[in-house]
C-alpha positions in Angstrom: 96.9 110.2 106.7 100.5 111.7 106.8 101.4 109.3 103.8 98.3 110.0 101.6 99.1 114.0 102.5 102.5 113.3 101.6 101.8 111.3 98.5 99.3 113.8 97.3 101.9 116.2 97.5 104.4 114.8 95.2 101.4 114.2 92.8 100.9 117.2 92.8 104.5 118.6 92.0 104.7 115.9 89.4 100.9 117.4 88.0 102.3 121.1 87.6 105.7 119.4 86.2 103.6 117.3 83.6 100.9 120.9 83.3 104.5 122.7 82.5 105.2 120.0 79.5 101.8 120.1 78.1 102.1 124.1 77.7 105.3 123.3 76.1 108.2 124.0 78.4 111.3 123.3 77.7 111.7 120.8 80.4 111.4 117.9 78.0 114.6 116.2 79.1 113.3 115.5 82.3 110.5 112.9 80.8 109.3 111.1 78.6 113.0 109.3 77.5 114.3 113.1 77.6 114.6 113.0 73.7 113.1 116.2 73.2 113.7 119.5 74.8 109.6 120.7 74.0 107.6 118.0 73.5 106.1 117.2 70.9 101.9 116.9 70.6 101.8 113.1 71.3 104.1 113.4 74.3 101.9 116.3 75.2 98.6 114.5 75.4 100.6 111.8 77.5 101.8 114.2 80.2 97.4 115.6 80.6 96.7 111.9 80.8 99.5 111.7 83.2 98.1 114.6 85.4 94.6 112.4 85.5 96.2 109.4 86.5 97.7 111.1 89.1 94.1 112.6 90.3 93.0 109.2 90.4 95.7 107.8 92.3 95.4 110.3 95.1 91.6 109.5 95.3 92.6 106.3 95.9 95.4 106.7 98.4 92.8 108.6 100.3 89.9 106.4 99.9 92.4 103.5 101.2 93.7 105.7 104.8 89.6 106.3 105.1 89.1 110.1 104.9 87.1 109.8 101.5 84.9 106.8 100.2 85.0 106.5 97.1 85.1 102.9 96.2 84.3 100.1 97.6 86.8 99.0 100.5 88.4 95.7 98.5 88.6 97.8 95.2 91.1 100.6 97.6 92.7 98.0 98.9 93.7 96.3 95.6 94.3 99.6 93.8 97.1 100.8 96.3 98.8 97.3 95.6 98.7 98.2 91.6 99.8 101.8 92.2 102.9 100.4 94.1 103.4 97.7 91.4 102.8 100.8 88.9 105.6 102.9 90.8 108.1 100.0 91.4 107.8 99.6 87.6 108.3 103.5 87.0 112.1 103.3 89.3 112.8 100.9 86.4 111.8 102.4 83.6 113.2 105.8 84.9 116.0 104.0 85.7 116.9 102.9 82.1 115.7 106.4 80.9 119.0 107.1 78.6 118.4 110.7 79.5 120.6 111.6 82.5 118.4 114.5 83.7 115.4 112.0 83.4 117.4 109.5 85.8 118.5 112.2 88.1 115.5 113.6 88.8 112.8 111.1 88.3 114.2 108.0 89.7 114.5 109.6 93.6 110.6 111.1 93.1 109.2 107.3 91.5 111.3 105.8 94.9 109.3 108.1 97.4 106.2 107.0 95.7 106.5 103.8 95.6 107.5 103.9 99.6 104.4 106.0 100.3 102.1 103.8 97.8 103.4 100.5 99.2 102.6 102.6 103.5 99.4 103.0 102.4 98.4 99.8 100.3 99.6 98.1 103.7 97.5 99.9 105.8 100.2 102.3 108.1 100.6 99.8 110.5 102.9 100.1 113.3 106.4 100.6 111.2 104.8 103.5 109.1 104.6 105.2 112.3 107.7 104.2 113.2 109.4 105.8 109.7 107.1 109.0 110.1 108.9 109.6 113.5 112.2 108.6 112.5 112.0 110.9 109.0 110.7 113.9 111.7 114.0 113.4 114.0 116.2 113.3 111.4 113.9 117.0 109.9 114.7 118.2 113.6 118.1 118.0 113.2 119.4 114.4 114.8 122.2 112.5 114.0 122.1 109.2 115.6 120.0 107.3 112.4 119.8 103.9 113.6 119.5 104.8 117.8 116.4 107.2 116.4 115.0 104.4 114.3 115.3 102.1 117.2 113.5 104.7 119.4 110.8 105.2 116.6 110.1 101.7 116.4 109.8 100.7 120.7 107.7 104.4 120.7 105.2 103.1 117.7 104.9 99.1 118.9 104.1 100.9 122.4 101.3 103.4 120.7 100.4 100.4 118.9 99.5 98.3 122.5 98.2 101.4 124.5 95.8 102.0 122.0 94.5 98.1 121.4 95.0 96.8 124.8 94.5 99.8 127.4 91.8 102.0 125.4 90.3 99.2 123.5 91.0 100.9 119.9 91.7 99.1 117.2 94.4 100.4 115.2 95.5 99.0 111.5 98.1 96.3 113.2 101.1 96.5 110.0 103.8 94.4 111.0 102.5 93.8 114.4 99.5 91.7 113.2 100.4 88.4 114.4 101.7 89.7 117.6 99.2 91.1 119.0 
């Protein structure tokens, strides 16, 4: 649930960004192409459409990690897969954005999306665990990356076994899956 928390997060960052645009902020160069510094109506109507397509996509993220059920299981499943696809796409179009600030700003946020929509959509297995210890070192101050990632990922496969071999608990197995 850390990703969908996460992810939910951002959303919601992104929803009181777009909430800012439709109430005509001057904060237009950050979306939209950045051709206008208050957008205009039609852009407008895009960002509140924007804030209900991120509603939805949060439903989803946490109808797919389980805490809500909202759809049926193949339908969350599917979704999270589109959502990524949807993100991956918004890196590029952000990308190509001929509005600097747009690129700046909007390019890193789409990234982290897409990372925590393409977690979920594959169902947190053991290297999701892994990368949510690794990010919580490196928050805690340490500065050997790679040794911590290596750490991160031994510490995870081994949560990963206790869990499914010595308490009988079937965790989502990611990467692991045709190990164990």
């Amino acid at each position: 649930m850390p990703f969908a928390l996460t992810l939910t997060l951002v959303l919601a960052l992104l929803a009181a960004f777009q909430l800012a645009l439709v109430f005509g902020a001057p904060l237009g160069r950050f979306a939209w192409g950045g051709q206008h510094r208050v957008l205009p109506e039609r852009l407008r109507i895009g960002s509140a459409v924007s804030i209900i397509i991120y509603v939805l996509i949060a439903v989803i993220a946490w109808d797919r990690v389980g805490a809500v059920e909202v759809f049926p299981a193949p339908f969350a499943e599917i979704a999270m897969w589109v959502i990524f696809a949807y993100f991956v796409l918004g890196i590029l179009m952000n990308a190509i954005s001929r509005s600097k600030p747009e690129r700046y700003m909007m390019v890193p946020v789409t990234l982290v999306l897409a990372v925590l929509s393409f977690l979920i959509a594959r169902g947190y297995g053991a290297l999701a665990t892994a990368i949510l210890f690794w990010t919580i070192s490196y928050a805690l101050g340490s500065k050997r990356k790679l040794f911590d990632f290596g750490i991160a990922i031994i510490f995870a496969s081994c949560t990963q076994l206790a869990f499914s071999a010595g308490l009988g608990l079937n965790l989502p197995s990611g990467f692991l899956g045709g190990i164990l």
